[in-house]
C-alpha positions as CSV (number, residue, x, y, z in Angstrom):
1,X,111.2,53.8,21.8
2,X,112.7,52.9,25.1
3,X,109.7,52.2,26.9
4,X,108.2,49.8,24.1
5,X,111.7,47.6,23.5
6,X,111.1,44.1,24.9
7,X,114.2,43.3,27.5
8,X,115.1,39.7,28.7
9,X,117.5,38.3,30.8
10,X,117.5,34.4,31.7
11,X,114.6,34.6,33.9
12,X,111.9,37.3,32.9
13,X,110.9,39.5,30.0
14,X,110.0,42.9,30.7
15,X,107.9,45.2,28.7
16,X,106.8,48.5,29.0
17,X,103.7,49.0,27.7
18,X,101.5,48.0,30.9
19,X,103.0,50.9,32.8
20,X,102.8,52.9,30.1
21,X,99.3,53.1,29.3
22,X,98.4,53.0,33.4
23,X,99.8,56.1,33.5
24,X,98.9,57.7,30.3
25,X,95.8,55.9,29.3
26,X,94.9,58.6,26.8
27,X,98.6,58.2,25.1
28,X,97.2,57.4,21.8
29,X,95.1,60.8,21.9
30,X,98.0,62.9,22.9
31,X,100.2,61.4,19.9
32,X,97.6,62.3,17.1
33,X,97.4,65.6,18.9
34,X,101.2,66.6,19.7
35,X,103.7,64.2,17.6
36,X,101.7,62.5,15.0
37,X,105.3,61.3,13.4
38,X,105.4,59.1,16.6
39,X,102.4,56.8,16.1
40,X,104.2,54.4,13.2
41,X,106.7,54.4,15.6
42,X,104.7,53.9,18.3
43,X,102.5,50.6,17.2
44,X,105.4,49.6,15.7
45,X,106.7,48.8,19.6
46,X,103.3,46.6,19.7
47,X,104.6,44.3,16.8
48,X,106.8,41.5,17.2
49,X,107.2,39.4,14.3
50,X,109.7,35.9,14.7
51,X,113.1,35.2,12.7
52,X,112.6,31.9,12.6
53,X,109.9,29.9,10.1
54,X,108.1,26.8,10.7
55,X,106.8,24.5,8.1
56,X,106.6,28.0,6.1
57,X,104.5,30.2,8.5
58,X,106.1,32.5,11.2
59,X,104.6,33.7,14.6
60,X,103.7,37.1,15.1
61,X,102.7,39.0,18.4
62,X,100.1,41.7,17.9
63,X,99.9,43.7,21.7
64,X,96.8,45.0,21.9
65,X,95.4,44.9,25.6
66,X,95.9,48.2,25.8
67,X,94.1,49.3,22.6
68,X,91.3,47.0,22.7
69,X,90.2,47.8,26.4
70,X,90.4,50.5,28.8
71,X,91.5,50.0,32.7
72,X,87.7,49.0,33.6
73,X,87.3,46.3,30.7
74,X,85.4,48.3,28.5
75,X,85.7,49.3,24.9
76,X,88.4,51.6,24.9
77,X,88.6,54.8,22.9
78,X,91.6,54.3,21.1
79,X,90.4,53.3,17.7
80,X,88.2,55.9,17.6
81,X,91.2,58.4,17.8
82,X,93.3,56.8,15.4
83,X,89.8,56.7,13.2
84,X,89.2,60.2,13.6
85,X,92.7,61.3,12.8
86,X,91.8,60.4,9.3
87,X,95.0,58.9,8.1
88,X,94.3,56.3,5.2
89,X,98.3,55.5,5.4
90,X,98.6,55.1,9.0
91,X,95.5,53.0,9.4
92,X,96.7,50.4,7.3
93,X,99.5,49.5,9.8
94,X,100.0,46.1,10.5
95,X,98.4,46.4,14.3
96,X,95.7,48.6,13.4
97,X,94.8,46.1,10.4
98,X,94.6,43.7,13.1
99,X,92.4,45.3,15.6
100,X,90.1,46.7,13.3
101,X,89.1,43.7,11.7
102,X,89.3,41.4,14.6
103,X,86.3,44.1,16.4
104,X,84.5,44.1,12.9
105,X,84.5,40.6,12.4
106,X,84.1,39.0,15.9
107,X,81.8,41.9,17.8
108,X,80.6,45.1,15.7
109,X,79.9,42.8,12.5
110,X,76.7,41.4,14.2
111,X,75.0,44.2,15.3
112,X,75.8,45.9,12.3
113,X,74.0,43.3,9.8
114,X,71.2,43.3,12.6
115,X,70.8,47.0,12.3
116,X,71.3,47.2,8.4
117,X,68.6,44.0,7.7
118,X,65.7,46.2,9.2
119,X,66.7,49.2,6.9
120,X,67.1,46.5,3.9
121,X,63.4,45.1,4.9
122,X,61.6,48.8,5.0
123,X,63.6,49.9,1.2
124,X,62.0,46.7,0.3
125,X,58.7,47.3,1.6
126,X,58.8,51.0,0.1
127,X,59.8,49.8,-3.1
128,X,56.8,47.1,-3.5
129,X,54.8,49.8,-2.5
130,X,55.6,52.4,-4.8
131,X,57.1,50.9,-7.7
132,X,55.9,47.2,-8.0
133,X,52.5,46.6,-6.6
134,X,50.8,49.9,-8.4
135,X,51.9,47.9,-11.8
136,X,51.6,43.9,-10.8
137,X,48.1,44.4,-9.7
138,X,46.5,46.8,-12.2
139,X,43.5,45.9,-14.4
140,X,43.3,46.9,-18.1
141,X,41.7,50.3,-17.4
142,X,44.7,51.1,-15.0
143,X,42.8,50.7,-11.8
144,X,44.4,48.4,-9.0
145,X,42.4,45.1,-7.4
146,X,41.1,45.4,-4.0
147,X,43.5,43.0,-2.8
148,X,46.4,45.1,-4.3
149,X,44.9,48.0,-2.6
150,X,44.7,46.6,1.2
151,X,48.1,45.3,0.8
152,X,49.5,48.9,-0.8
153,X,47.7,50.2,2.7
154,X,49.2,47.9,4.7
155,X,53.0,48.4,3.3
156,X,52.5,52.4,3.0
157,X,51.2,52.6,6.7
158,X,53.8,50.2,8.0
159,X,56.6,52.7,6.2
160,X,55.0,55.4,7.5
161,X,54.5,54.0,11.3
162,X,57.7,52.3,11.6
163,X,60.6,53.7,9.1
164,X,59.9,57.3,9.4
165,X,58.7,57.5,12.8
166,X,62.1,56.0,13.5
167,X,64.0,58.7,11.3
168,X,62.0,61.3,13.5
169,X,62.8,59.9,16.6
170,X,66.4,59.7,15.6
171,X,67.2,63.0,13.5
172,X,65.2,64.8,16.7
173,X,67.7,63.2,19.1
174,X,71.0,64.1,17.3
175,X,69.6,67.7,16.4
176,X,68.8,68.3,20.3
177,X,72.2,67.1,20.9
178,X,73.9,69.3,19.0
179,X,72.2,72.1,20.1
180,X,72.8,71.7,23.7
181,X,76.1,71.0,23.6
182,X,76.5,74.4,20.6
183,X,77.9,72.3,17.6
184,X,76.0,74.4,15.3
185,X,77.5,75.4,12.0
186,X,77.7,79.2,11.9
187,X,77.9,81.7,8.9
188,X,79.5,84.7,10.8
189,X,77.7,84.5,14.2
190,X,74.7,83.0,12.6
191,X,73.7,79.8,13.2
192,X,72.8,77.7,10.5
193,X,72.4,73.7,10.8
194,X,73.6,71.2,13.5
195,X,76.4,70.1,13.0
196,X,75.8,66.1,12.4
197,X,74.4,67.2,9.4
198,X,77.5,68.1,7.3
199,X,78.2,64.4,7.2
200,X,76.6,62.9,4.1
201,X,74.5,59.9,5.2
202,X,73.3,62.2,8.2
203,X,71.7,64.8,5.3
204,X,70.1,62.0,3.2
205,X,68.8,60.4,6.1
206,X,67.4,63.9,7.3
207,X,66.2,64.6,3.3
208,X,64.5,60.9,3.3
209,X,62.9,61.7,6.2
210,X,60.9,65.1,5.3
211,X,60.2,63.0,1.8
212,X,58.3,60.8,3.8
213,X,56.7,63.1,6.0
214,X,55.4,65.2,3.0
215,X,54.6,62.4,0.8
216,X,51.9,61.3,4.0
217,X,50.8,65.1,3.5
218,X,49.6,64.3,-0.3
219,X,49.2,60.5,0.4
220,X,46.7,59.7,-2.5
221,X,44.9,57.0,0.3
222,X,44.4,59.7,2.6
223,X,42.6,62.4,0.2
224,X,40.5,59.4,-0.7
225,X,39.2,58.5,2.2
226,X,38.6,62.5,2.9
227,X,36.5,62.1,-0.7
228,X,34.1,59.0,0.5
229,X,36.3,56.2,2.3
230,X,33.8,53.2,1.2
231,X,33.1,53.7,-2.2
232,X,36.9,55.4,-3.3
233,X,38.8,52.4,-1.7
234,X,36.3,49.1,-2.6
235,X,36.1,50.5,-6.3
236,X,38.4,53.0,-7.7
237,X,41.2,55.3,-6.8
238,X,40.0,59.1,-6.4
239,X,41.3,61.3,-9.4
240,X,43.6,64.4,-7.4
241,X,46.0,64.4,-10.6
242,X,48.1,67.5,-8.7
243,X,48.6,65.3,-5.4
244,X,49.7,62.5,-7.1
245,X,52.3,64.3,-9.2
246,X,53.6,65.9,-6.3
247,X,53.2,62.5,-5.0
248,X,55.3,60.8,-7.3
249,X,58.4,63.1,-7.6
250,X,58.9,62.6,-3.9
251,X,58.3,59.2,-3.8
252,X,61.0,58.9,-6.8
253,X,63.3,61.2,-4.7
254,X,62.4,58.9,-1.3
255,X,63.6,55.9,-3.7
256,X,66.8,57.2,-4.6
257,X,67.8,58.3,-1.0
258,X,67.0,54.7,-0.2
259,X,69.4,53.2,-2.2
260,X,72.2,55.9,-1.4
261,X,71.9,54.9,2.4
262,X,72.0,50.9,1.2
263,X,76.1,52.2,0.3
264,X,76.7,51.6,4.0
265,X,76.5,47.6,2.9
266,X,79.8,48.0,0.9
267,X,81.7,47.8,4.1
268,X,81.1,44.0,3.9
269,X,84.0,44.2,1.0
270,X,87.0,45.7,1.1
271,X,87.5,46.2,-2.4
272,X,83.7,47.3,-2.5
273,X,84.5,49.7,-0.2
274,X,87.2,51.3,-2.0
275,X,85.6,51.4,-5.1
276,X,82.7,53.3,-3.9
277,X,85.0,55.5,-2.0
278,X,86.5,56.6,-5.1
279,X,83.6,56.7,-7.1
280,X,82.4,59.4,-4.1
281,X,85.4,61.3,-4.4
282,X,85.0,61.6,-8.2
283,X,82.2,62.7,-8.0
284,X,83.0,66.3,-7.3
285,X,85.4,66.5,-10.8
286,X,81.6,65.3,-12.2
287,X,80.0,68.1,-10.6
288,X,82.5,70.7,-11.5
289,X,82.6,69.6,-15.5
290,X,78.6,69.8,-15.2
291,X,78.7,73.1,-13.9
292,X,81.4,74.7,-16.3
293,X,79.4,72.8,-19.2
294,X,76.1,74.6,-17.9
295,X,77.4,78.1,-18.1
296,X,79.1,77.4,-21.4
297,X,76.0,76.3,-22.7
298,X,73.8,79.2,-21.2
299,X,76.1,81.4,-22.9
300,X,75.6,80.0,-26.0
301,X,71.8,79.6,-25.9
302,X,71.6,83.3,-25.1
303,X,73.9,84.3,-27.8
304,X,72.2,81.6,-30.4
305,X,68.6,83.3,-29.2
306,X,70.0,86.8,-30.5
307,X,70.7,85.9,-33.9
308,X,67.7,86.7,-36.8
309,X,66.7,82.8,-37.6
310,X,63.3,81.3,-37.6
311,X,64.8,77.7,-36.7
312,X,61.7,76.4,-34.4
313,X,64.3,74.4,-32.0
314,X,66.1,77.8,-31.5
315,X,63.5,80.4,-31.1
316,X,63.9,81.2,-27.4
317,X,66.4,80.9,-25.0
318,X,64.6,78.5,-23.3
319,X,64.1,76.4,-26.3
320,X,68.0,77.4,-27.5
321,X,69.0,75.8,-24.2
322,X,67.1,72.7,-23.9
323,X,68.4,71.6,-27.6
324,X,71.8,72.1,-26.8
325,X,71.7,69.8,-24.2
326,X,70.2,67.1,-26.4
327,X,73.3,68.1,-28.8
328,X,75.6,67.1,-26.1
329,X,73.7,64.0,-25.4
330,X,73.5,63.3,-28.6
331,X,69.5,63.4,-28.7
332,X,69.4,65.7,-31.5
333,X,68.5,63.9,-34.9
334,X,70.8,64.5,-37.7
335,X,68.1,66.0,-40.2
336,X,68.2,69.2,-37.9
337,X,71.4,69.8,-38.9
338,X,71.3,69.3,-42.7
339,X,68.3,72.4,-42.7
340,X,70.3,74.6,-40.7
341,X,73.4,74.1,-43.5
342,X,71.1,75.1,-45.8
343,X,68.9,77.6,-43.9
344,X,70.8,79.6,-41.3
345,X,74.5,79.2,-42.2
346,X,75.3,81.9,-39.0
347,X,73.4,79.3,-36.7
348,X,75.3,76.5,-38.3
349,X,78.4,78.1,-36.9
350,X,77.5,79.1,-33.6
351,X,76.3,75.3,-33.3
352,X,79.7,73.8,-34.6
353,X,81.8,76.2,-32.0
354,X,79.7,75.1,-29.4
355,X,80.4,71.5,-30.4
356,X,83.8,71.6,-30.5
357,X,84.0,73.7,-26.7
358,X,81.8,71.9,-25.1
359,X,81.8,68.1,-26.4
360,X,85.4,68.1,-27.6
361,X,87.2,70.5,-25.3
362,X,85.4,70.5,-22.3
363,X,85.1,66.6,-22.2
364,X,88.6,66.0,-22.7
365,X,89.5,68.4,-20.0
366,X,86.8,66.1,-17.8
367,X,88.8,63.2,-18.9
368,X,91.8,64.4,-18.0
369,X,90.8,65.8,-14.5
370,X,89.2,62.3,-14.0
371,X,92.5,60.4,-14.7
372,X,94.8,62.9,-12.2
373,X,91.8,62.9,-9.6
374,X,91.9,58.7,-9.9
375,X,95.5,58.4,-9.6
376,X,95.7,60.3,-6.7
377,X,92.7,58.8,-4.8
378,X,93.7,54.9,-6.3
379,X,97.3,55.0,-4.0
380,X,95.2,55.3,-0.7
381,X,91.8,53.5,-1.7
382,X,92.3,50.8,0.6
383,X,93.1,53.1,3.4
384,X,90.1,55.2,3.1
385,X,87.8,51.5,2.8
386,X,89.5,51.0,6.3
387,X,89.0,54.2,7.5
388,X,85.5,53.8,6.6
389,X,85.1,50.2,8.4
390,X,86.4,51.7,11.4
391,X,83.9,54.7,11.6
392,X,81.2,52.1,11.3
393,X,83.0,50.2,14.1
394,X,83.4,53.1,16.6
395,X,79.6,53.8,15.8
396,X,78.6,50.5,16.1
397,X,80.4,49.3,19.6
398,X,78.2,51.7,21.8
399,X,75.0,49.0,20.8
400,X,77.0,46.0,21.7
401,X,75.5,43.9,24.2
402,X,78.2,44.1,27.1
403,X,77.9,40.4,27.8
404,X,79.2,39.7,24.3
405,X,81.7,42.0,24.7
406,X,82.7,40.4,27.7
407,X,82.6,36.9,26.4
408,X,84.9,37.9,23.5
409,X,87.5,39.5,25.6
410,X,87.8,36.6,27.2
411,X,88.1,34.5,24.9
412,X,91.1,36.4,23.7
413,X,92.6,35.3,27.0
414,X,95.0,38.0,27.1
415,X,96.6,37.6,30.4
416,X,98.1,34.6,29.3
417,X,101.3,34.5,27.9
418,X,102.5,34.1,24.7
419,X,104.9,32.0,23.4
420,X,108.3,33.6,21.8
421,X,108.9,30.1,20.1
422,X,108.7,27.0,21.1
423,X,108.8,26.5,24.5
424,X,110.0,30.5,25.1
425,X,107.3,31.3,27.1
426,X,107.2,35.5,26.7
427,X,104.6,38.2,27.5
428,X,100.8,38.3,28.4
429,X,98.3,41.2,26.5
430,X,99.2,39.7,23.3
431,X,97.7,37.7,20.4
432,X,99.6,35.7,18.0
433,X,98.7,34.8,14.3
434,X,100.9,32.6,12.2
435,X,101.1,34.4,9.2
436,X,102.9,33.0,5.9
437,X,106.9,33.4,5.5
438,X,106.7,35.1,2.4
439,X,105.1,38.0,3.5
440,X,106.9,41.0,5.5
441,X,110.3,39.5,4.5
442,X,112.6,42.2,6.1
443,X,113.4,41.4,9.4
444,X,111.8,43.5,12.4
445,X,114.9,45.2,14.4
446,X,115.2,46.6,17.9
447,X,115.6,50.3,17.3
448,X,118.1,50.3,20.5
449,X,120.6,47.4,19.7
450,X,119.5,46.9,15.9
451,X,119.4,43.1,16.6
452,X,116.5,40.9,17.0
453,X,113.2,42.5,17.8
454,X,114.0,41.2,21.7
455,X,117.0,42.5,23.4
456,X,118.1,40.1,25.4
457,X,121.1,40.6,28.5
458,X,123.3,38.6,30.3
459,X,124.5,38.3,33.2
460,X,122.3,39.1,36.7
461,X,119.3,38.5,36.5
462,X,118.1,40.6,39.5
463,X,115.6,43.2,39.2
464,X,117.0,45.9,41.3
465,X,120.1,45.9,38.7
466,X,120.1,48.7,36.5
467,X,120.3,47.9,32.6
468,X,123.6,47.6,30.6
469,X,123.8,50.7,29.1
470,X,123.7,50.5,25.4
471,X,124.7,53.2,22.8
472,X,121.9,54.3,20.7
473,X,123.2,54.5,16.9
474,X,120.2,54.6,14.3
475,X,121.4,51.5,11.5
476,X,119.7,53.7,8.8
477,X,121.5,57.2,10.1
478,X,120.9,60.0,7.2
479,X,124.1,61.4,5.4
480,X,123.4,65.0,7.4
481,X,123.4,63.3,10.5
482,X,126.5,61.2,9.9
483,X,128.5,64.4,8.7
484,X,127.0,66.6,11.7
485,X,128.9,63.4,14.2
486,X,132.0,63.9,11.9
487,X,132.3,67.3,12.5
488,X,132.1,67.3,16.0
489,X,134.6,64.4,15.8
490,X,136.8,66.5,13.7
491,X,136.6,69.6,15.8
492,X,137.1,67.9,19.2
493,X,140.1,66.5,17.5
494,X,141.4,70.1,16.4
495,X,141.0,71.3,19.7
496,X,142.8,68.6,21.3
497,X,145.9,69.6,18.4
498,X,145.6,72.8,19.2
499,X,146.0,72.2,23.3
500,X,148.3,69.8,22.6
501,X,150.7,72.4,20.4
502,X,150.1,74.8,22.9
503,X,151.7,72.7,25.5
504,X,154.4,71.3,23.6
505,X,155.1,75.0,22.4
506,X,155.3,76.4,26.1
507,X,157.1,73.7,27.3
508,X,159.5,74.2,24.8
509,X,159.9,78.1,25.3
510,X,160.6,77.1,29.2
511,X,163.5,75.0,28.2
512,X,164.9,77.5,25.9
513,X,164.8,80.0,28.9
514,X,166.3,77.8,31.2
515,X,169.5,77.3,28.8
516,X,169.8,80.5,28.4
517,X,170.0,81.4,31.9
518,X,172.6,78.5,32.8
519,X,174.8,79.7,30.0
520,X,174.8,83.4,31.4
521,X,175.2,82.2,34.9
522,X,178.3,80.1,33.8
523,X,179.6,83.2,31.7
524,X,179.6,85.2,34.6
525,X,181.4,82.3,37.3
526,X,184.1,81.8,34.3
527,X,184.5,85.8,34.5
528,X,185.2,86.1,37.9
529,X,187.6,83.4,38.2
């Protein structure tokens, strides 16, 4: 707190955040590490927000040098700290706010969208190729133009080439990594999977790519030209109906994983953002209800299997199993049910308890878990959107051009002073943003003289002249507090009574032995005259 107050006297300012972070440039690091209750605390000292208003807006001082850049001008490491301390209350601070979207907007935002547009133009190219051109360019008997054929070739071979060669290159670099530096996932002392892959868009990437790599395996083209190259690609497709199945389901699966790693996009929007953050968070509640409905209705197809009916739709377990499902989905036609009344009262039953557990009970307990599960995540949504902008902008910075980053950090122009007010020239390492008057309405104190957020002295203004000494009394002190400094008042107090009677009660004794004496020594004088 000390070190981060903002002094004045009638010639300089003086602040200590420069000497701070020389000395401890890893400060934010050891924070998140050893006194995490520090760091509102802490960026609080890099905030200084004006009383005063003009035409409606009031200045505010954001410091952050220090957390934007290291000593050598580079990017520093600070926001990936705070980042990866995972805090979705503390990262919507005020200075963090700031910083994050000032990098985003002005540096990482760029090379981002460059990045993200050559993903956006191979799912498009895989898409046409798959799902558009095999229907736009089919005759009547189902058989695709020559024209639609070179440019299905063309597309496939480009995805093939260029999107999952990449994906190779990239998954084999990351799994090396991990393995030479040992961050493997273990199950007892066995080692299972690198660990880059427990993050989510890490695995789909890694599933995408082996979808690609087996669909070029079974690519329909390629068993073609194996077949007769000339004749199978100028006039028809060759007929392998068990590659092309197997052919199809990955290229569905491929699709999907496609348009799971387009999520990244929704950082553009906060409010995007935090939507599909909760939606990704619910999704485990959707998961669990599946999996409690699945054994519920397992149990019931075996049980249903057992009983003596001939019902057709409830013959097997199998069969018993699959209809249940349409129940739930509401698939089942309503005729089915009107038989069994009449038919197979027993089956009837079984089907009406497994109605009411599963559709009635079950989804109401879903409901419910959804509604707690929402409430909890909905209070911190925003911080978890920012938390997930900033992971993009720590991964991001590291492909910044460094003349860009150097042209922004000048442009900051941060060793130049900023103004106080107007005409109150104060101290460099700072931006300012006028921000409206309505907003943040309590006034920013000094935690040391519970004035105005600069503490200013009078007096000499020499620098070898120590400080006034100011007492340190917290404006928002707790009642335990206050009635812990009572006590002590009251027993100092006591003591000093209790001193204070013994004195007075000694003192006292002493003059009632001194009486005494003079009396007997004028006794005896009176005797012997």
């Amino acid at each position: 707190i000390d070190l981060l107050t903002i002094r004045a006297d009638r010639d300089h300012y003086y602040f200590g955040a420069d000497s701070l972070f020389e000395r401890h440039p890893d400060i934010i690091k050891r924070l998140t590490v050893d006194a995490p209750a520090l760091l509102p605390v802490f960026l609080d000292g890099m905030l200084w927000r004006s009383r005063h208003t003009e035409n409606g807006m009031r200045r505010v001082n954001y410091w952050v040098k220090h957390l934007l850049q290291d000593a050598d001008g580079n990017f520093a490491k600070n926001i990936e700290w705070l980042v990866n301390f995972n805090d979705p209350k503390l990262i919507c601070h005020p200075v963090l706010v700031v910083l994050v979207d000032m990098v985003w907007k002005n540096v990482a935002f760029r090379t981002f969208l460059h990045g993200k547009l050559w993903f956006l133009f191979t799912t498009c190219l895989f898409i046409c190729s798959q799902s558009i051109l095999a229907n736009a360019t089919a005759h009547g008997d189902g058989q695709l133009s020559l024209s639609g054929r070179i440019t299905m070739l063309v597309f496939r071979t480009f995805i093939y080439v260029f999107s999952m060669g990449e994906m190779i290159v990239k998954q084999s670099r990351l799994c090396m990594k991990d393995i030479r530096e040992k961050n493997l996932v273990r199950i007892g002392r066995v080692p299972i999977i690198p660990e880059y892959l427990c993050k989510w868009h890490h695995a789909c990437s890694f599933a995408l790519m082996w979808c690609l790599i087996l669909m070029l395996c079974v690519e329909p083209i390629v068993h073609c030209f194996f077949q007769g190259p000339a004749e199978n690609f100028t006039k028809a497709w060759c007929r392998d109906e068990p590659w092309k199945f197997i052919y199809a389901m990955l290229s569905t699966v491929a699709i999907l994983l496609y348009f799971v790693l387009m999520s990244d996009f929704s950082v553009l929007s906060t409010r995007i953002s935090a939507f599909t953050l909760v939606c990704s968070r619910l999704v485990k509640e959707l998961f669990l209800f599946l999996f409690v409905t699945g054994v519920c209705t397992i149990a019931f197809a075996c049980s249903i299997s057992a009983l003596r009916q001939d019902s057709e739709y409830f013959d097997t377990s199998y069969d018993a199993f699959l209809h249940l499902w349409k129940m739930l989905l509401g698939m089942m036609p309503p005729a089915v049910f009107h038989d069994l009344e009449d038919e197979v009262p027993a089956l009837f039953i079984m089907l009406a308890i497994f109605v009411v557990v599963a559709s009635i009970f079950l989804t109401s307990i879903f409901i419910a878990q959804l509604s707690s599960a929402y409430q909890a995540t909905f209070n911190d949504m925003v911080g978890f959107a920012r938390l997930n902008r900033g992971h993009i902008v720590v991964a991001t910075m590291p492909k910044v051009p460094e003349q860009r980053w150097k042209d922004y950090l000048e442009s900051l122009h941060l060793d130049r002073r900023i103004e106080f007010g107007e005409g109150d020239i104060g101290l460099a390492g700072a931006i300012q943003i006028l921000e409206p008057a309505s907003l943040n309405q309590e006034p920013q104190v000094c935690p040391v003289c519970h004035g105005e957020r600069v503490h200013r002295y009078a007096g000499t203004t020499s620098r070898e002249a120590p400080w006034p000494i100011v007492e340190i009394e917290s404006a928002e002190m707790d009642l335990e507090t206050k009635l812990a400094r009572m006590e002590k008042l009251i027993q100092a107090s006591m003591k000093k009574i209790v001193k204070l009677t013994k004195s007075q009660a000694s003192s006292s004794s002493k003059g009632l032995g001194n009486s005494q004496r003079f009396e007997s020594s004028n006794g005896s004088s009176e005797s012997s005259s």
